[in-house]
C-alpha positions as CSV (number, residue, x, y, z in Angstrom):
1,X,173.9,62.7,72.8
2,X,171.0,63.6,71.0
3,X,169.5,67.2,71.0
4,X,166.4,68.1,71.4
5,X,164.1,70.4,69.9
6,X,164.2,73.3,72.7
7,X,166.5,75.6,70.5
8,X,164.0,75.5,67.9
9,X,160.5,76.7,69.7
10,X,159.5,80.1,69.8
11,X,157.5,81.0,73.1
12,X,154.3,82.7,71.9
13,X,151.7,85.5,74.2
14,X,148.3,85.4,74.3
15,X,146.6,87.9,72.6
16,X,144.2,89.9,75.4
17,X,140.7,89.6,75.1
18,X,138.7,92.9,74.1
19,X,135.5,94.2,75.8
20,X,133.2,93.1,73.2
21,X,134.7,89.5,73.0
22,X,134.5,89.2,76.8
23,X,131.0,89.7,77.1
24,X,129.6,88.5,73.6
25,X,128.7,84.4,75.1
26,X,126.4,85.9,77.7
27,X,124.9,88.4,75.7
28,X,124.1,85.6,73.1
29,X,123.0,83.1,75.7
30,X,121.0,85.8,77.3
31,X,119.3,86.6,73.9
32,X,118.5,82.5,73.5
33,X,116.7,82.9,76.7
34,X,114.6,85.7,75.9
35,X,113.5,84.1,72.5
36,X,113.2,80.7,74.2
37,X,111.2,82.4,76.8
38,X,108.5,84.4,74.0
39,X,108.4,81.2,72.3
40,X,107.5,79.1,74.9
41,X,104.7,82.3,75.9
42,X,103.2,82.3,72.2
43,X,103.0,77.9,72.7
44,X,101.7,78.4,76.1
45,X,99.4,80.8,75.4
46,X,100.2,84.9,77.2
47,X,100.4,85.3,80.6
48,X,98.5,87.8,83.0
49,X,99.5,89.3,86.1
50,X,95.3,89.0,87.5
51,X,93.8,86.0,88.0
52,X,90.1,86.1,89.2
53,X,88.1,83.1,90.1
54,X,85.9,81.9,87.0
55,X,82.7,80.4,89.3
56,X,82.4,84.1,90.7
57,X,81.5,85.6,87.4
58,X,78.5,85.9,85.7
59,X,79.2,84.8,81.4
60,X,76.5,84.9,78.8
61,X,76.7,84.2,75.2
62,X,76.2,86.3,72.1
63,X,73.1,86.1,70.3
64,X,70.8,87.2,67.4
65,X,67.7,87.6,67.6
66,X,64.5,90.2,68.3
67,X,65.0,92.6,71.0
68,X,61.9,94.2,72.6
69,X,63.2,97.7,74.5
70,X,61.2,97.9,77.5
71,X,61.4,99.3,81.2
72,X,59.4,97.8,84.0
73,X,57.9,100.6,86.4
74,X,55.4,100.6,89.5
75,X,52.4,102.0,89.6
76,X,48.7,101.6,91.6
77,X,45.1,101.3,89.9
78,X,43.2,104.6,89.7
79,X,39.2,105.2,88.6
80,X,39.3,106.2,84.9
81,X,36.8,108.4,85.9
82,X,37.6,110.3,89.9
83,X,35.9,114.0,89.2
84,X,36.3,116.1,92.0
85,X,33.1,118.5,92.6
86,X,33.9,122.4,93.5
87,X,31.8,124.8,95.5
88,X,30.2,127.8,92.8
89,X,29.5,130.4,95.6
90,X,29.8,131.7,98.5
91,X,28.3,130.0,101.7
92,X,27.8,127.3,104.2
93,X,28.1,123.8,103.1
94,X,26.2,120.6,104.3
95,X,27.1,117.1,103.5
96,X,24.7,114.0,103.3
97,X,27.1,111.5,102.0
98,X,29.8,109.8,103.9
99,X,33.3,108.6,102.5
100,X,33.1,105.0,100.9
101,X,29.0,105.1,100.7
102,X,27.5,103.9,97.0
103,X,26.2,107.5,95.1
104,X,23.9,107.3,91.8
105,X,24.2,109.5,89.4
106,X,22.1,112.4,90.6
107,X,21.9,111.8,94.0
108,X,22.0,115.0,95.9
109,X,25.4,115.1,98.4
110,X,25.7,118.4,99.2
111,X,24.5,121.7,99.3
112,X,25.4,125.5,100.3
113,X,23.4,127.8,102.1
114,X,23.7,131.5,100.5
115,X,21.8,133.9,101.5
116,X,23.0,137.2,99.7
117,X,22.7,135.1,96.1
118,X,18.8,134.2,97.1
119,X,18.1,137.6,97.7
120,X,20.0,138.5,94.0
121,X,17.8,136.4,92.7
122,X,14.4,137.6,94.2
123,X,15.3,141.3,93.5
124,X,16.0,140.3,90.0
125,X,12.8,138.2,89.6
126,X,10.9,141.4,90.8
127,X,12.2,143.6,88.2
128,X,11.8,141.4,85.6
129,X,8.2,141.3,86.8
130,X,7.8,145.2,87.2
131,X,9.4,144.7,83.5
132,X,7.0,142.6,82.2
133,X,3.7,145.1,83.9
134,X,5.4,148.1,82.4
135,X,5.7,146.1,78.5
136,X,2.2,145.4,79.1
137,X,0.8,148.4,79.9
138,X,2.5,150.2,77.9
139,X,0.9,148.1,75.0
140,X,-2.4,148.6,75.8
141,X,-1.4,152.5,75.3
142,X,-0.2,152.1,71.9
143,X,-3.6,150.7,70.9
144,X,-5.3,153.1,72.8
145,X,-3.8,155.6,70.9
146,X,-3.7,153.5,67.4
147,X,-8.0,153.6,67.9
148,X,-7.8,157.3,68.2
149,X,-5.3,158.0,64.7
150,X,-7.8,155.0,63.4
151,X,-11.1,157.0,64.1
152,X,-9.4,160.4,62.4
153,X,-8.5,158.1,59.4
154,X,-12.6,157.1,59.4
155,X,-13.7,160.4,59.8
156,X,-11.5,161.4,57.3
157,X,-12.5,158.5,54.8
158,X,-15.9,159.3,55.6
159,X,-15.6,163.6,54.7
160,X,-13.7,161.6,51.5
161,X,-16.8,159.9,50.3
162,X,-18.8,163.2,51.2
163,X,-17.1,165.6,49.1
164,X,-17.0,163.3,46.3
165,X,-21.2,163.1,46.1
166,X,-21.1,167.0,46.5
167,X,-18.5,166.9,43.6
168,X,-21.3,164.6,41.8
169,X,-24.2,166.7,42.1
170,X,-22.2,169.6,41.3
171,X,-21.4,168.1,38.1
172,X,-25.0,167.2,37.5
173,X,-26.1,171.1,38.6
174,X,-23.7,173.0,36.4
175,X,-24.6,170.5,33.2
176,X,-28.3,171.9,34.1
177,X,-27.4,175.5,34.6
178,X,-28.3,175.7,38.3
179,X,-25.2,176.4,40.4
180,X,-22.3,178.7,39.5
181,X,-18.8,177.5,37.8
182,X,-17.6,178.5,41.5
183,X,-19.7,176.7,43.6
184,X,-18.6,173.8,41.3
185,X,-14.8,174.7,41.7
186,X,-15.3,174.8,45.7
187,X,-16.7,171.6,45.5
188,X,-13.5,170.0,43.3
189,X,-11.4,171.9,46.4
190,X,-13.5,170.4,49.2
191,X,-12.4,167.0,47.5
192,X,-8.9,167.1,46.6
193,X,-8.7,168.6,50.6
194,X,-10.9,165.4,51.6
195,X,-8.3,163.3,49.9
196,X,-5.2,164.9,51.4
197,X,-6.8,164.4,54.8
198,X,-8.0,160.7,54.4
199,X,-4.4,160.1,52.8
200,X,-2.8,161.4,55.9
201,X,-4.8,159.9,58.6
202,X,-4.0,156.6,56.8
203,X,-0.2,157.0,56.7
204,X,-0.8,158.2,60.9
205,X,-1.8,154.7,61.0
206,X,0.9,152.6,59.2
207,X,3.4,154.7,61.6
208,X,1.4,154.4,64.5
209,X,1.9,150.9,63.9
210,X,5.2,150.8,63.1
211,X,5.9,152.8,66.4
212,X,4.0,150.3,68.2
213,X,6.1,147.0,66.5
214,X,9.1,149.0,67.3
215,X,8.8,149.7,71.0
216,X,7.3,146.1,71.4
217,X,10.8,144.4,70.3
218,X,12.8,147.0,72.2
219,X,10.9,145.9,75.5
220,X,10.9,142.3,74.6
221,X,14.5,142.7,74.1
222,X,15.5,144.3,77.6
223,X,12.9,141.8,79.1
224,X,14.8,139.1,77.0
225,X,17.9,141.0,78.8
226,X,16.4,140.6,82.0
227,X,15.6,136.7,81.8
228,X,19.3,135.8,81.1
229,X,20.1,137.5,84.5
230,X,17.5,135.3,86.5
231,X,18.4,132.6,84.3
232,X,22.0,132.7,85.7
233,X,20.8,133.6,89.5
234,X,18.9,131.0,88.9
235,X,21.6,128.3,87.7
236,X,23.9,129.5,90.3
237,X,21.0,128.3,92.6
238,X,20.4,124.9,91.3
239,X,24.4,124.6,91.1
240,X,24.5,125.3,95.7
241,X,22.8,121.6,94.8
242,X,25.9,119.7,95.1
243,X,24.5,115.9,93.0
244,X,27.1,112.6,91.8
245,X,27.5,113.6,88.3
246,X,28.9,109.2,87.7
247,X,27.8,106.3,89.8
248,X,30.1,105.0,91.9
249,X,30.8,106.0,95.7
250,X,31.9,108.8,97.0
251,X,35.5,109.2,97.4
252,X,36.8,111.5,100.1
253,X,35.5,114.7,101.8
254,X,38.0,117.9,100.8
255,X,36.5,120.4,103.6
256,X,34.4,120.0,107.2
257,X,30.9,119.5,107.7
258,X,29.1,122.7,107.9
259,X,32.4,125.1,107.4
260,X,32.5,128.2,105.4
261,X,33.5,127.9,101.8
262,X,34.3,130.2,98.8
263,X,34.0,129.9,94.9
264,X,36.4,127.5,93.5
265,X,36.7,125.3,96.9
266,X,37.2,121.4,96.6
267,X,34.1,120.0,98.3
268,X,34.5,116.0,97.5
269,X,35.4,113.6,94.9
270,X,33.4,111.2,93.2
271,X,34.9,108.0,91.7
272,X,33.4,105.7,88.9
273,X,33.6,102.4,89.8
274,X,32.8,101.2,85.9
275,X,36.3,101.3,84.8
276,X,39.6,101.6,86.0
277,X,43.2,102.8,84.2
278,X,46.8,101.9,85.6
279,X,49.2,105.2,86.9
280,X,52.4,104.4,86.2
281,X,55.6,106.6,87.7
282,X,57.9,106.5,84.5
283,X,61.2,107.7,85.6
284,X,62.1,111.2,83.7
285,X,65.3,109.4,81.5
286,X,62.5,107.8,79.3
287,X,60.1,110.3,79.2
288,X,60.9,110.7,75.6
289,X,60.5,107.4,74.6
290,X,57.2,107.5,76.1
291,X,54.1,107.6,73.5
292,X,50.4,106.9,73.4
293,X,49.2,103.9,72.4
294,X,53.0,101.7,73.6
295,X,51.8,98.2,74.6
296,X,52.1,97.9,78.1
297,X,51.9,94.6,80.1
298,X,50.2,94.9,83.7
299,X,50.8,92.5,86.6
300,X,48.2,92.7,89.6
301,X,49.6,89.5,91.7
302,X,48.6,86.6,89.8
303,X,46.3,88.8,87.0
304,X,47.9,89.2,84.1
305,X,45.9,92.4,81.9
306,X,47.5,94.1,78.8
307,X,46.4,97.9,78.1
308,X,48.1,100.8,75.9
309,X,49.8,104.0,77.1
310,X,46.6,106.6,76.9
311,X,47.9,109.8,78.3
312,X,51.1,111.5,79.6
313,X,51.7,114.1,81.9
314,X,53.4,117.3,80.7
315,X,55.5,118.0,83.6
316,X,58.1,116.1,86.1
317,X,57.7,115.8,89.4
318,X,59.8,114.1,91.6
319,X,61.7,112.9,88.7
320,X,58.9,111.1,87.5
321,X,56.3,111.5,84.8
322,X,52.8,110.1,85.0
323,X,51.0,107.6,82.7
324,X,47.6,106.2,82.5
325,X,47.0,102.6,80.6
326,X,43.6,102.1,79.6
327,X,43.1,98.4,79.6
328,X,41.5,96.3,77.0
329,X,39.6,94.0,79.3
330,X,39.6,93.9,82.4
331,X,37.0,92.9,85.2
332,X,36.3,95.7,87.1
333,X,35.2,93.1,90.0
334,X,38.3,92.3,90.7
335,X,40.7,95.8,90.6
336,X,40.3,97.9,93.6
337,X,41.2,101.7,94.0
338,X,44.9,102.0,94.7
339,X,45.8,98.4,93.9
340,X,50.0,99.0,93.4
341,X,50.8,97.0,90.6
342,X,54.0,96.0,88.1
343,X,54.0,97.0,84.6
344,X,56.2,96.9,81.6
345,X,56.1,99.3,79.2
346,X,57.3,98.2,75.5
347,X,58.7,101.2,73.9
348,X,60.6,99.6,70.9
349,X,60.8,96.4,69.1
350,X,63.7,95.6,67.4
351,X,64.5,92.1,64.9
352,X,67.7,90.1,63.4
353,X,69.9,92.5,66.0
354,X,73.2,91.2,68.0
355,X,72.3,91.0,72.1
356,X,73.9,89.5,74.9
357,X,72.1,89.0,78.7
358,X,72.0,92.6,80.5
359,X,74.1,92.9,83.3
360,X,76.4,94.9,85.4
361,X,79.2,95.2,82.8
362,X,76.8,97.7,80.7
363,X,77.5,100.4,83.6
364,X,80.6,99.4,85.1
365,X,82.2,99.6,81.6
366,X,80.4,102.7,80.6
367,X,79.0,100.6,77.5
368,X,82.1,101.1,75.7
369,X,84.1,98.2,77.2
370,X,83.7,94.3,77.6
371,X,85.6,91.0,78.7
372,X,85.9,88.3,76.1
373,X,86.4,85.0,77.4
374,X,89.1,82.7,75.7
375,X,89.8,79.0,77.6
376,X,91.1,80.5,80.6
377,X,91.1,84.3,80.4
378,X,89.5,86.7,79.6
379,X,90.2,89.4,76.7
380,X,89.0,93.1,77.0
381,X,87.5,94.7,73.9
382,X,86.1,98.0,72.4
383,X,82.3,97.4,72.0
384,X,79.4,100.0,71.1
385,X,76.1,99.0,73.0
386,X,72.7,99.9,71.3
387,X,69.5,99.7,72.8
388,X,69.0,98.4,76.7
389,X,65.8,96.1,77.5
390,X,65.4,94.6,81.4
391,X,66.8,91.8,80.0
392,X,68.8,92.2,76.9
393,X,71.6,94.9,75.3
394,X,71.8,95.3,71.7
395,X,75.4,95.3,70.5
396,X,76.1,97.2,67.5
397,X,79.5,97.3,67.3
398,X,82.4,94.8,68.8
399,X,81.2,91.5,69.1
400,X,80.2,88.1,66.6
401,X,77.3,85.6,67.1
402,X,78.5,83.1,69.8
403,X,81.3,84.8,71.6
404,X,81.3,84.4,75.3
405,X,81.6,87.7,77.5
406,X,81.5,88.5,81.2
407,X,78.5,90.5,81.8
408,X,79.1,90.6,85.9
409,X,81.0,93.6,87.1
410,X,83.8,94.5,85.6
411,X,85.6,96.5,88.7
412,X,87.9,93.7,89.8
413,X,89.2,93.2,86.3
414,X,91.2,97.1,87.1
415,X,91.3,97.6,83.3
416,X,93.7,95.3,82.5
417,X,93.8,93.9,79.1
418,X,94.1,90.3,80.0
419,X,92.9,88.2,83.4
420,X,93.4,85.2,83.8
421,X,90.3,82.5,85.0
422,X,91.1,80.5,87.4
């Protein structure tokens, strides 16, 4: 009988499997999944957890180009020229011209009845009359009184030429022997006294004349004093005359027929019909970029007029600063008095700059923040926005000539880095 092997084998155990050897084929196939997973992403192209529909969203494409910064505002057509007439004094008013009716330039509209400034004026007239008697009279005293210090100076001339013949004759007598030495010296005294007296009675006269020049200027001068008081009475009179200082028509009445007004009171405004100038309501957040002489483009319906920026106001109101445009050319024929009108004011014109369409992205991602679009999503960025026009945004920073953005709202994107287009 032949034996078999059995006495020979050994019966051998099964070492047990550890922890780490257990567990190390899933780990490993889990591992291949993961990779094979990212790979297939990074083929495929990343995935995003939004989708928004593409034909729902507004896309423009990155330019260069010029940029013009401008704002477009509202505004109405205003007389160039609209003075408004005030009343100078006290009184009643009368007016002869109706609102809307054609004025000339002088035509007489209104006029104030005061009493108390005629009177002021009469009284003053009167004393510059009494003012003018008393200069006058008191003239013809002066030479009244110049003839008699004239006549002593004549008298006195005349004793002069007197003592000087008895002086001669003296002379002669005493060479003959027939008077005294002192009958001759009383006649050298009688002289030299005639002199003295005829030299006195003339200097009488230059200061009798002086006198005379003097008190003359010091009356013309209060009479001169005088005049300018009438002359303002009376320019406060001819100013109760209420005239069109422009032709045109007269705008509006600012008080009632036949009321009671004072100094300083509105009465009616005038408006000049030759020209007109555009009032634009500027919004405050550009009233720094607003200068004279910006190019502004006006649209009056289907007229089309360009002007420049002439004046602006110093002070807000209602958030708003006013502008006037005075236009190059424009037919006066056709603009009307509180036309409302478009305009677009260009306050900076920038060249060779990167823009993109405006839109609603610029506030709803605080100009910081944009979508790129990629095939079939849409990347968000970090961008720095420049200057804003009603149609185009500069882009300084963020962006390259002919990349595609979303420029619609960028609320339904929620912030996420990548959305998908669908």
């Amino acid at each position: 009988m032949i034996q078999g092997t059995e006495q020979q084998d050994k019966i051998m155990q099964r070492p047990a499997k550890t922890r780490l050897r257990r567990f190390l084929p899933a780990t490993v196939i889990s591992i291949t999944v993961v990779v094979l997973a990212w790979a297939l992403s990074l083929s495929l192209g990343e995935s995003a957890s939004l989708v928004l529909p593409r034909n729902q969203l507004q896309l423009a494409t990155v330019q260069r180009g010029d940029l013009v910064r401008d704002i477009a505002v509202q505004g109405r057509i205003v007389a160039a020229s609209a003075p408004t007439l005030y009343s100078q004094e006290t009184g009643q008013v009368q007016l002869f011209k109706q609102p809307g009716e054609a004025v000339t330039l002088g035509d007489l509209l209104a006029t104030i009845t005061s009493p108390a400034l005629q009177n002021d004026l009469q009284q003053q007239q009167a004393v510059l009359a009494g003012m003018q008697s008393e200069a006058e009279r008191a003239v013809l005293a002066a030479r009244e009184q110049q003839l008699d210090i004239e006549q002593v100076m004549n008298n006195a001339q005349v004793n002069l030429l007197a003592a000087r013949r008895e002086l001669e004759r003296a002379k002669q007598s005493i060479e003959m022997g027939v008077i005294r030495q002192l009958d001759f010296d009383i006649a050298k005294d009688n002289l030299t006294k005639a002199e003295l007296e005829f030299d006195h009675a003339k200097r009488k006269v230059e200061l009798a004349k002086d006198k005379l020049s003097f008190e003359q200027s010091s009356r013309e001068q209060d009479i001169h004093r005088q005049q300018l008081v009438v002359d303002e009475l009376q320019r406060k009179v001819a100013a109760l005359n209420i005239t069109a200082p422009v032709t045109g028509q007269l705008g509006n009445w600012l008080t009632e027929q036949q009321s009671h007004v004072l100094p300083g009171q509105a009465l009616l405004t005038v408006i000049d019909l030759s020209q007109y100038e555009a009032e634009l309501a500027v919004p405050e957040s550009y009233a720094r970029d607003l200068a004279a002489g910006q190019q502004v483009d006006v649209s009056i319906g289907n007229q089309q007029l360009s002007g420049t920026v002439s004046t602006i106001a110093a002070e807000v109101r209602n958030n708003q600063v006013t502008a006037r445009v005075r236009f190059a050319q424009a037919d006066s024929t056709t603009l009307r008095q509180s036309q409302r009108l478009t305009a677009r004011v260009i306050l900076e014109h920038k060249t060779d700059v990167l823009k993109i369409a405006r839109g609603d992205f610029v506030s709803s991602g605080g100009g910081r923040q944009a979508y790129q679009v990629l095939d079939n999503q849409a990347l968000r960025k970090n961008i720095e926005l420049g200057a804003l026009s009603v149609q185009w945004v500069e882009i300084l920073n963020g962006a390259t000539e002919g990349e595609q953005w979303v420029i619609s709202n960028l609320s339904d994107f929620k912030n996420e880095n990548r959305v998908n287009l669908n």
